[in-house]
C-alpha positions as a printed NumPy array, in Angstrom:
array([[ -7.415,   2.563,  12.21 ],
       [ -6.082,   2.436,  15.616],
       [ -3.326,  -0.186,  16.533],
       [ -6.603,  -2.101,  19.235],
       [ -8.669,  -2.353,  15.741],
       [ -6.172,  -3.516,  13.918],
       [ -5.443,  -6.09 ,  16.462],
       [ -9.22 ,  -7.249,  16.619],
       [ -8.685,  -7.344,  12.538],
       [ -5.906,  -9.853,  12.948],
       [ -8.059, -12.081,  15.275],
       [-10.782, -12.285,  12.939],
       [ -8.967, -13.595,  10.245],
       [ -7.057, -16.091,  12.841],
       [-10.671, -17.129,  13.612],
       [-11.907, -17.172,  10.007],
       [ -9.466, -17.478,   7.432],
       [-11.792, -18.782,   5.101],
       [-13.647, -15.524,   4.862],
       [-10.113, -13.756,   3.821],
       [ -8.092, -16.181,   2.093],
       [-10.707, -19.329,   0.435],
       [-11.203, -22.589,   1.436],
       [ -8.867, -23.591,   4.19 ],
       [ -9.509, -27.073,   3.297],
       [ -8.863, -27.495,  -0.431],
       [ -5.875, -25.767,  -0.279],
       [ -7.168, -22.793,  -2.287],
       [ -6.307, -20.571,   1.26 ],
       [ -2.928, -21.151,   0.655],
       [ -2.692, -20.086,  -2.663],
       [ -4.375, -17.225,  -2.126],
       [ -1.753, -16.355,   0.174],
       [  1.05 , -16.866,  -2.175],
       [ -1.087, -14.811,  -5.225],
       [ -1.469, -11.861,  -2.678],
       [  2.288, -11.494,  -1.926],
       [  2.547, -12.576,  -5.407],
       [  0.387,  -9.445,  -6.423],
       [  2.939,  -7.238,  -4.938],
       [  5.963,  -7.637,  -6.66 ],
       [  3.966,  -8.129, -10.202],
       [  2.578,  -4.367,  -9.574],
       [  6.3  ,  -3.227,  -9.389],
       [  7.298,  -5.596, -12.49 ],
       [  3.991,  -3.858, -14.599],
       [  5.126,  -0.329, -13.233],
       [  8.411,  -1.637, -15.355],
       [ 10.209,  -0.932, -12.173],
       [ 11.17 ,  -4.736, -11.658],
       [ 12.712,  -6.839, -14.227],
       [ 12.982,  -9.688, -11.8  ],
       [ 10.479, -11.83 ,  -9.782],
       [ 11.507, -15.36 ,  -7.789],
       [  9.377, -17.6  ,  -5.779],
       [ 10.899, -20.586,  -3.505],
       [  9.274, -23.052,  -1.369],
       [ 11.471, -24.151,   1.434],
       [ 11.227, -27.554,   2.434],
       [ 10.739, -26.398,   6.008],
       [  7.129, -24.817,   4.212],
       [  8.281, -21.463,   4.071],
       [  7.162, -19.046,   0.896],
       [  9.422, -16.388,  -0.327],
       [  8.687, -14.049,  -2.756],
       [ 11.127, -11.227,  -3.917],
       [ 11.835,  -8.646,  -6.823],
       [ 14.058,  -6.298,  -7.441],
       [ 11.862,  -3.324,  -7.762],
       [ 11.443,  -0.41 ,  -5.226],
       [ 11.495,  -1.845,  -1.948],
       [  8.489,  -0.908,   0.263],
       [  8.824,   2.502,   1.688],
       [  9.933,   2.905,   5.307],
       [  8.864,   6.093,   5.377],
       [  6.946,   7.209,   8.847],
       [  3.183,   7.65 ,   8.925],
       [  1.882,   9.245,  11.697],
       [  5.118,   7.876,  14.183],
       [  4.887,   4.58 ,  12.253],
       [  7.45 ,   3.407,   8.99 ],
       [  4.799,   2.738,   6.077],
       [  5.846,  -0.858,   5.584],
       [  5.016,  -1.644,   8.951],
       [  1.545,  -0.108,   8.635],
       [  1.241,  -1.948,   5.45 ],
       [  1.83 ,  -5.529,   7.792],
       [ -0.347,  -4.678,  10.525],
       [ -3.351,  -2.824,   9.576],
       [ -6.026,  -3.759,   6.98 ],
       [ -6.966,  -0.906,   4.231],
       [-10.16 ,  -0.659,   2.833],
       [ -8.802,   0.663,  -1.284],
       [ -6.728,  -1.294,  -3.792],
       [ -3.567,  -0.18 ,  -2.582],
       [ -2.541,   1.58 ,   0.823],
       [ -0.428,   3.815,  -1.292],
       [ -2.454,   4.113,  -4.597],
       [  0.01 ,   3.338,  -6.795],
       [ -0.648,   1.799, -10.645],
       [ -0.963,  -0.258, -12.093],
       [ -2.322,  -2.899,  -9.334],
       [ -2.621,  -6.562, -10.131],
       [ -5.913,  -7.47 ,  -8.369],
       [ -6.406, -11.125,  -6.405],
       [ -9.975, -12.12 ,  -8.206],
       [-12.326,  -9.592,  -7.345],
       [-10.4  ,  -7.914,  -4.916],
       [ -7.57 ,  -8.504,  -2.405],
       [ -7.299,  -8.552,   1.258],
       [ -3.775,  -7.123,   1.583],
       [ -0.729,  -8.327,   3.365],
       [ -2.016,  -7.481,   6.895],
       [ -4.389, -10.198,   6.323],
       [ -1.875, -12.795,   4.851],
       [  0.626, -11.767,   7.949],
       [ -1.859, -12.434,  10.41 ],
       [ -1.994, -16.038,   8.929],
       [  1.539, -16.757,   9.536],
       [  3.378, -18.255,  11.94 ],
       [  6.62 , -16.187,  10.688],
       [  6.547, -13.75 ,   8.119],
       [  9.505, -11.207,   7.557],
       [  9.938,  -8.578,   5.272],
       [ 13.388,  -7.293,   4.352],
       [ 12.827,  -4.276,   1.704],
       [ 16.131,  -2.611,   0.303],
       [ 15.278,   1.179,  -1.38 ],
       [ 17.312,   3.947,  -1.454],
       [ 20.514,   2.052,  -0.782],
       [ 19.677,   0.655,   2.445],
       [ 17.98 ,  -2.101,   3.905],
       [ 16.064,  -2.698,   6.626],
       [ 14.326,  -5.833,   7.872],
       [ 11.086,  -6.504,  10.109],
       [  9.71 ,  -9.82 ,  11.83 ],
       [  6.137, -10.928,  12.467],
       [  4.823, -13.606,  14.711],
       [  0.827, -13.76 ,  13.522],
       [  0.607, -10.01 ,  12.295],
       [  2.341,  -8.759,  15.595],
       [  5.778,  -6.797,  14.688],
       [  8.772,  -8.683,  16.921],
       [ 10.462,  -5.119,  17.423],
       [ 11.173,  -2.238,  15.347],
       [ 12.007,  -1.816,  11.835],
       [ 16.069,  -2.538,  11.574],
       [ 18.653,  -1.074,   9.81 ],
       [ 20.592,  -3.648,   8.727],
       [ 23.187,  -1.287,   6.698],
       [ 23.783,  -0.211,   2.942],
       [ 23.571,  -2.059,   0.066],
       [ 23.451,  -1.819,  -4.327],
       [ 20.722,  -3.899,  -4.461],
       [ 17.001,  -2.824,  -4.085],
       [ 13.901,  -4.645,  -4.35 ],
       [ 11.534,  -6.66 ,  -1.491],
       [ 11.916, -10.163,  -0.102],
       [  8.719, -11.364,   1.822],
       [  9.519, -14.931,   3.654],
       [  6.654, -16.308,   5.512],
       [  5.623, -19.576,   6.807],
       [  1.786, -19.709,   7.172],
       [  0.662, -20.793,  10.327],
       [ -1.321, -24.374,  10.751],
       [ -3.318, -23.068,  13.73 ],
       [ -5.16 , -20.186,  11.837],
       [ -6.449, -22.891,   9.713],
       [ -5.224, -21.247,   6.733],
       [ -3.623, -24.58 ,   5.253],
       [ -5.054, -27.89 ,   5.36 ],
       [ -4.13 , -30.388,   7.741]])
């Protein structure tokens, strides 16, 4: 999918969140936003590759979700790092990397591109191999590059994101 697709992807579900997520007005859109990231980090714990899974809810209305699994691969696809790819454009199989087991939203999910595009702020900082790297969003669109941010012992994925009031994904 080319990065002008992708970007016509994000609109749609700016437009119509309710087709993607549930009901923005019951609420039911937000949870399905949290269950999606959610859905993530429960693969890695049924992989037995996480023993650890945390979910806070900041008082400013931010959502963070993080384990201490793999991390999300950073590994380029075609000029891009995967995790980015996995942020900005929609997939149309379980998983973008087909990895097992895969803890399914209902009948099916719509993947983290969608829930990013419903965000206000969403940023992902995944630590694998010893290092870790962090990336901002603003509604699905990357703030700059994947960052290095150094080493570190500790490996796993934290996904903070405040969804965004405008895309009508939580009621108001």
């Amino acid at each position: 999918m080319s990065a002008e697709d992708a970007a016509s992807f994000r609109s749609a579900v700016r437009r119509h969140p309710g087709m993607y997520v549930g009901d923005v007005r019951d609420g039911s859109g937000l949870l399905h936003m949290v269950y999606e990231v959610l859905a993530n980090s429960l693969d890695q714990f049924l992989a037995g590759k996480s023993s650890s899974i945390s979910i806070t809810l900041g008082a400013e209305g931010t959502i963070a979700v993080e384990d201490d699994g793999e991390g999300i691969s950073i590994d380029e696809v075609d000029g891009v790092p995967f995790s980015e790819l996995v942020f900005t454009r929609p997939h149309f199989t379980p998983t973008r990397d087909g990895h097992k087991p895969h803890e399914h939203i209902s009948l099916h999910g719509v993947g983290l591109c969608a829930i990013n595009a419903l965000c206000e702020h969403l940023e992902l900082r995944t630590r694998r191999n010893g290092l870790e790297h962090v990336q901002s969003y603003r509604r699905g669109e990357p703030q700059a590059p994947l960052r290095r941010m150094g080493s570190t012992p500790n490996k796993g994925t934290l996904i903070t994101f405040l969804p965004d009031p405008a895309s009508s994904a939580i009621p108001g």
